[in-house]
C-alpha positions as semicolon CSV with decimal commas, in nm:
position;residue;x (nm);y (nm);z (nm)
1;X;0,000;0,000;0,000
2;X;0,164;0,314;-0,093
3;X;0,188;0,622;0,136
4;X;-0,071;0,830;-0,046
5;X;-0,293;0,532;-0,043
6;X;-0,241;0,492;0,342
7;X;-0,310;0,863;0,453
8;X;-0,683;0,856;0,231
9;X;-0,768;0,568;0,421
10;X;-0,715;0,733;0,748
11;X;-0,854;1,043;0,669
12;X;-1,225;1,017;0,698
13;X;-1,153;1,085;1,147
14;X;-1,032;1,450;1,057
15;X;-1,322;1,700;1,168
16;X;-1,349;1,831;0,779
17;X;-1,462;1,481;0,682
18;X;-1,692;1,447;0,963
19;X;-1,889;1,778;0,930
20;X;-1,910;1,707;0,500
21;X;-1,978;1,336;0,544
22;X;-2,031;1,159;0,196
23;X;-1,950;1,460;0,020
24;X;-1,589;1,478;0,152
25;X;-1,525;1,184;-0,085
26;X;-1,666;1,398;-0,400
27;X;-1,333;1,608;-0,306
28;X;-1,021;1,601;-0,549
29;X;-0,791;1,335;-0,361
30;X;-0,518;1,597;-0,318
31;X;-0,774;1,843;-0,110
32;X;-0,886;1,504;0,072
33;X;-0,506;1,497;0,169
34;X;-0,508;1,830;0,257
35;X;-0,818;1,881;0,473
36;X;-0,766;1,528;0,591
37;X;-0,487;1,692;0,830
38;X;-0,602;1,558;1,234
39;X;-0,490;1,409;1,500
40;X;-0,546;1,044;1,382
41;X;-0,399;1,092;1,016
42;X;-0,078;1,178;1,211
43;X;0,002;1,488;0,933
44;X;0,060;1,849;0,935
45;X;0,010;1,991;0,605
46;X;0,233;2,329;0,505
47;X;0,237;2,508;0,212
48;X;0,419;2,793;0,052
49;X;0,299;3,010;-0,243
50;X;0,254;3,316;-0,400
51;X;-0,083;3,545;-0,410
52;X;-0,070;3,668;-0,754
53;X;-0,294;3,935;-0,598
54;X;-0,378;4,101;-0,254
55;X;-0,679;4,361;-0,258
56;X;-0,891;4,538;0,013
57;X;-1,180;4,787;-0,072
58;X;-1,209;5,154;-0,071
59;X;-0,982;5,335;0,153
60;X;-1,313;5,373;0,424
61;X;-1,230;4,995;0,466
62;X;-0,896;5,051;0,610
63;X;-0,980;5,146;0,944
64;X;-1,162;4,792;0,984
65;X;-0,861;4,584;0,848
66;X;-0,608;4,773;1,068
67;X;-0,820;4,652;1,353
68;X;-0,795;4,317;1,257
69;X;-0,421;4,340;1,183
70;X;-0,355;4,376;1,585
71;X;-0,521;4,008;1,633
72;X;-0,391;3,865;1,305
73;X;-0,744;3,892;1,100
74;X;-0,727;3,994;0,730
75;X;-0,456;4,222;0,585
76;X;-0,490;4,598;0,555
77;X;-0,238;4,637;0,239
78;X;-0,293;4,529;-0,095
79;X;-0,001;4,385;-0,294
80;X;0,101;4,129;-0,625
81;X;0,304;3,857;-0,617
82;X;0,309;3,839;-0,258
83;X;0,492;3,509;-0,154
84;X;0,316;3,333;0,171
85;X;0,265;3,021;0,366
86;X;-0,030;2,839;0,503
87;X;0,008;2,610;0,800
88;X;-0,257;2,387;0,918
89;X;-0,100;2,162;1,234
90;X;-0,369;1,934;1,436
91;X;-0,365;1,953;1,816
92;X;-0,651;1,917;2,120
93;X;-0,728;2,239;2,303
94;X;-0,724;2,286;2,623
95;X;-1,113;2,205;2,636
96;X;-1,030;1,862;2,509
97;X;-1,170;1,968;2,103
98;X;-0,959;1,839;1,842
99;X;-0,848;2,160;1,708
100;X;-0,679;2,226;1,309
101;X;-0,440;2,535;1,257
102;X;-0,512;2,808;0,936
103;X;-0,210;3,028;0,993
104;X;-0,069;3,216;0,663
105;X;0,181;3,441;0,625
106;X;0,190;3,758;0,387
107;X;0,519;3,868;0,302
108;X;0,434;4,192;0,208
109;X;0,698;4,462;0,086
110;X;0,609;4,689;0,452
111;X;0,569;4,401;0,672
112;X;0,514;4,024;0,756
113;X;0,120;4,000;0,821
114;X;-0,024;3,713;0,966
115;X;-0,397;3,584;0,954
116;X;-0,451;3,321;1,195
117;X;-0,771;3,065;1,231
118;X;-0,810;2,785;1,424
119;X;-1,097;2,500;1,340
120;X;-1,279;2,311;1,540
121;X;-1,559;2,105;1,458
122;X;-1,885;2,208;1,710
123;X;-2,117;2,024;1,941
124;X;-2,400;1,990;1,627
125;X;-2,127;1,853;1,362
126;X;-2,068;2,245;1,192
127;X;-1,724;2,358;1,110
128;X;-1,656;2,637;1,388
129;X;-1,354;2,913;1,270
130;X;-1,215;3,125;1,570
131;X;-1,033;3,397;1,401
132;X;-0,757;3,589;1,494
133;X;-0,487;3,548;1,826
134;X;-0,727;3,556;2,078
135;X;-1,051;3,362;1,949
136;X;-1,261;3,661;1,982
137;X;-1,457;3,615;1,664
138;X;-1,644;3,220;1,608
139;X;-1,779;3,180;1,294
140;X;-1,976;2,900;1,132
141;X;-1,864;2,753;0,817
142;X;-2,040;2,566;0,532
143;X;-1,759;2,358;0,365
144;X;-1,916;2,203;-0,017
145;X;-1,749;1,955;-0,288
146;X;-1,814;2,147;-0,605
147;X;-1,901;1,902;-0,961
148;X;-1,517;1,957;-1,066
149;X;-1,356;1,816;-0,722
150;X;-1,315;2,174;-0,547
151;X;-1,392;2,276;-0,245
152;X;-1,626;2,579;-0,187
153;X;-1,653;2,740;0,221
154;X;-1,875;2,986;0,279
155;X;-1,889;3,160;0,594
156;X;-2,258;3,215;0,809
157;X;-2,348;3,329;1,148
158;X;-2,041;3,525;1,407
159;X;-2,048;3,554;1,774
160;X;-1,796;3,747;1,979
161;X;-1,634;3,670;2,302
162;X;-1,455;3,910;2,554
163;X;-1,444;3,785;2,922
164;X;-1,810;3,758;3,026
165;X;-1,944;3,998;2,710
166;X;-2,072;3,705;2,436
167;X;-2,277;3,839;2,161
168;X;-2,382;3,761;1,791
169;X;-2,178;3,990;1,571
170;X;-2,388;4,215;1,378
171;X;-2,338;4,111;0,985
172;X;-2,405;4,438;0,902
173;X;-2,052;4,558;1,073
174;X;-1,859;4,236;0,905
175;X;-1,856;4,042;0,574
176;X;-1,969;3,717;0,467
177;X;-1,639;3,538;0,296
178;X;-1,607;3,285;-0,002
179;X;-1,352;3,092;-0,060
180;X;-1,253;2,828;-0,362
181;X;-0,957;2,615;-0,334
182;X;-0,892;2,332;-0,585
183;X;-0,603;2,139;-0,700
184;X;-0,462;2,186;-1,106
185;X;-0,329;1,842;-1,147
186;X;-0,111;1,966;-1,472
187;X;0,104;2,270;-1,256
188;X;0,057;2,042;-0,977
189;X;-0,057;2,285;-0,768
190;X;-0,354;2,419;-0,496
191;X;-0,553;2,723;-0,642
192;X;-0,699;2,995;-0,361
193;X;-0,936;3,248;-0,405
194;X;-1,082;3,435;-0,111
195;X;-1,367;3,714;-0,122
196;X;-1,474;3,896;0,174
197;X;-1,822;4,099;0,123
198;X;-2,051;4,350;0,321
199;X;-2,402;4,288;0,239
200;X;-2,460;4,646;0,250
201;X;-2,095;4,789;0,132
202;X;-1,935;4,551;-0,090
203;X;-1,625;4,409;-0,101
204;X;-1,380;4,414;0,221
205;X;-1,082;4,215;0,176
206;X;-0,952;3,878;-0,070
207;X;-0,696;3,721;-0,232
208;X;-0,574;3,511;-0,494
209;X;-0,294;3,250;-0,532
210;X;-0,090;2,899;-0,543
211;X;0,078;2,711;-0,318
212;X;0,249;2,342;-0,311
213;X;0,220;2,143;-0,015
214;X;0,421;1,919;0,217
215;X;0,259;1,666;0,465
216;X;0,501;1,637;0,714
217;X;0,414;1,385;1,044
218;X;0,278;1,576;1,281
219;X;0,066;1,432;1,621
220;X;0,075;1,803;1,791
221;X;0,104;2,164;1,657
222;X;0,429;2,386;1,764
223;X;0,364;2,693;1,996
224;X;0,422;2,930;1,731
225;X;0,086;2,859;1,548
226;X;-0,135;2,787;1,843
227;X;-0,351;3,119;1,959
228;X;-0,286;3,307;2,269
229;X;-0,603;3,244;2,378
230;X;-0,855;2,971;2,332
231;X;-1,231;2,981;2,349
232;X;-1,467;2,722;2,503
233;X;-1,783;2,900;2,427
234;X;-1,891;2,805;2,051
């Protein structure tokens, strides 16, 4: 049995798999490798890239993404040919939750930014994304195989978390994201494309980009991509 074939029997445990059921199979087998990163595969997945491009909205936007820069959410520059990397490390939280890293790094020509998420899957079987260092901001995902073997995540409802203060966020003062990642088997590459959206104002924030992968073993993720501060409330 070859390696490949030995991780994609394993990977149906990872909490991806388990919140798409059957349609986790209708995935491309390299974004089955990919999102089959957990704690029982035994793999860390970590990729390195380039965004061919980096936007953000009009400049009234820039206030919001320079707030998220000082918790690592979103980017407040645009840019092209930005070189990154994406790694997504499996651990258990302190809470016991089998827990899957999202951190990526922006080489951009001021500054290193960093946009961190950590994924958990919740207590009804959805996808939960805490962004940023401190897990203020939980927000429900809807992960989809598309016809052509992609995967298509669409983001719903966000609650916020500060000491005792818990609220649902107000979609009016965030965006809704969309994001497409696939795999071109001629370049041998993933493809990204990420679109953040107001309802009322537009488009926020996204990205597009490649990256190649390495699937190195992995049972616990290093300190440097784990949060600050972790969140029990979903």
């Amino acid at each position: 049995m070859s390696a490949l074939t030995s991780t994609m029997t394993r990977v149906d445990t990872s909490v991806f798999a388990r919140a798409m059921g059957a349609d986790f199979a209708r995935l491309h087998p390299m974004l089955q490798r990919r999102f089959g990163v957990g704690l029982d595969a035994g793999y860390a997945c970590v990729g390195h890239g380039t965004m061919f491009r980096i936007r953000r909205g009009p400049s009234w936007t820039v206030p919001f993404l320079q707030l998220g820069r000082f918790r690592n959410i979103l980017v407040p520059e645009s840019g092209e040919d930005v070189p990154f990397t994406i790694e997504n490390f499996p651990y258990r939280d302190p809470f016991g939750r089998e827990t899957v890293t999202f951190v990526r790094h922006f080489r951009m020509p001021s500054a290193v930014r960093r946009f961190d998420a950590t994924m958990i899957l919740g207590s009804d079987g959805r996808i939960i994304d805490y962004l940023g260092s401190h897990q203020h901001l939980a927000v429900d995902l809807e992960l989809t195989a598309e016809p052509d073997g992609s995967l298509l995540l669409r983001s719903g409802a966000q609650r916020f978390f500060e000491g005792p203060l818990a609220f649902r966020f107000p979609m009016l003062f965030s965006g809704t994201a969309e994001l497409r990642e696939s795999f071109d088997d001629d370049a041998g590459v993933f493809r990204i494309r990420l679109e953040v959206r107001n309802r009322a104002f537009g488009f926020l924030f996204g990205y597009e980009g490649d990256f190649r992968c390495d699937f190195p073993v992995a049972v616990d993720a290093p300190r440097h991509v784990r949060p600050i501060r972790h969140e029990r409330r979903e």
